[in-house]
C-alpha positions, 0 to 999 in steps of 0.5 A: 526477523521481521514476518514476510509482509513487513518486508515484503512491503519494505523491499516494495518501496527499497530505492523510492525516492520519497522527496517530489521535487517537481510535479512530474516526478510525483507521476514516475513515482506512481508508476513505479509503485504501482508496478511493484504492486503487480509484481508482490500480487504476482507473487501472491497468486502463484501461493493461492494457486498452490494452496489450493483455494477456490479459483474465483479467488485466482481469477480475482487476484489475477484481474487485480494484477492486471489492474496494476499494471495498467495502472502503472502504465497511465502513471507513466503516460502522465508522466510522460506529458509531463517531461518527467523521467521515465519510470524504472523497474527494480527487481522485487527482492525475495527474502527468505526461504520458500515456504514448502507445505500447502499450509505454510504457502496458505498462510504466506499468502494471508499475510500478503492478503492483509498488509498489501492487499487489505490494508495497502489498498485500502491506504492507497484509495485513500491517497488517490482520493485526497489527490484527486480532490485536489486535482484541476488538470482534466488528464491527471484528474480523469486518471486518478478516478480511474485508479481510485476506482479500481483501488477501492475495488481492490481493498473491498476485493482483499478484505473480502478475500482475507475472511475467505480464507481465515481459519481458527488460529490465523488472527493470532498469528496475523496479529503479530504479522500486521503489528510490525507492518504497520511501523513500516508502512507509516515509515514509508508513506508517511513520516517523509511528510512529517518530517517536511512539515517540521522543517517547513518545506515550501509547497507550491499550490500549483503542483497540486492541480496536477496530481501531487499530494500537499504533505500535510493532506498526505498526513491527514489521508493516511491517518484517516483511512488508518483510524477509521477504516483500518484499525476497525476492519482488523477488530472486527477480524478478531485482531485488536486495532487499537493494541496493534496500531500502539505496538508498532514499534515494539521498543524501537522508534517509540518517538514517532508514536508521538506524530499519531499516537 
């Protein structure tokens, strides 16, 4: 089965459209990610609170929720200047059974710690950066410093908090966690981009100077913040980047390997 945070991430994103097919709807995507993303961290501070870590980590995690929804809401301000669709909430699926034990609720939370928090944030940052780049129009640009601000925040924020936590024992067991999760995430953020780059899908330049990211900076964004701050974060924690990055798909889809090998 599939470990908690692969699922987690997927069921995070069940129900996203990935095609923008105008630039409005690139910011009612936004929004709707981004409160998904106070809803896992939700989660993620009720199984702190029970494993009883120190309470500067709740108050942490607390403000990042916070952050997330605020975040949320600026994305559907813009996108609501923009005549797009109103953002919708979908119910975050849970899966599985509820761990039970300090210990199982401990480790629970190091995988949300890792591959939403960590690595999601530190990918996320990443994307709002390149957006931000490319930005012209004051608003959508003003909001995306914003939350490239508190994103990058949140990914020093998790890194930090997962060395906190670590125990001997827990790089083994998160290295096969962050393996698979790793597939999943490329799937979702990226392989979407890929795959209109192949079929040349035309992109208007115009859409970028209102906060959508082109597919081929989306691609190099992702694959950067992967090699050059992901894959060395998780060797310097004692899980080999390189190895897990090349076992992502364990002996399924091994021919989107050939995208970024």
């Amino acid at each position: 089965m599939l470990p908690l945070s692969a699922r987690v991430h997927l069921q995070r994103v069940t129900g996203v459209r990935t095609r923008v097919l105008c630039p409005s709807d690139s910011w009612t995507l936004r929004s709707e990610e981004e409160r998904r993303s106070a809803a896992v961290f939700s989660d993620l501070l009720a199984l702190l609170a029970d494993a009883e870590v120190p309470l500067d980590v709740l108050v942490e995690v607390h403000a990042i929720v916070g952050d997330e929804i605020r975040h949320a809401q600026m994305c559907a301000d813009m996108a609501r200047t923009l005549g797009a669709p109103r953002p919708r909430s979908q119910l975050l699926p849970r899966v599985g059974l509820e761990p039970i034990t300090t210990e199982e609720r401990r480790r629970r939370a190091l995988e949300i710690v890792l591959v939403e928090g960590a690595i999601g944030e530190t990918i996320s940052s990443a994307l709002f950066a390149a957006g931000r780049r490319s930005t012209e129009e004051p608003q959508a640009r003003a909001t995306l410093s914003r939350i490239l601000e508190d994103e990058a925040r949140h990914a020093r924020c998790f890194w930090g908090l997962l060395d906190r936590l670590l125990s001997p024992g827990d790089a083994e067991h998160l290295a096969d966690v962050v393996t698979e999760a790793l597939g999943a995430i490329e799937q979702i953020q990226v392989v979407p981009s890929l795959e209109s780059l192949a079929r040349g899908d035309p992109f208007d330049p115009q859409w970028a100077a209102l906060g959508v990211l082109a597919p081929a900076v989306r691609v190099d964004a992702f694959y950067g913040a992967i090699e050059r701050r992901v894959l060395p974060a998780l060797t310097f924690r004692g899980m080999d980047g390189s190895r897990v990055w090349a076992a992502r798909y364990g002996n399924l889809g091994r021919h989107r390997e050939e995208h970024h090998a």
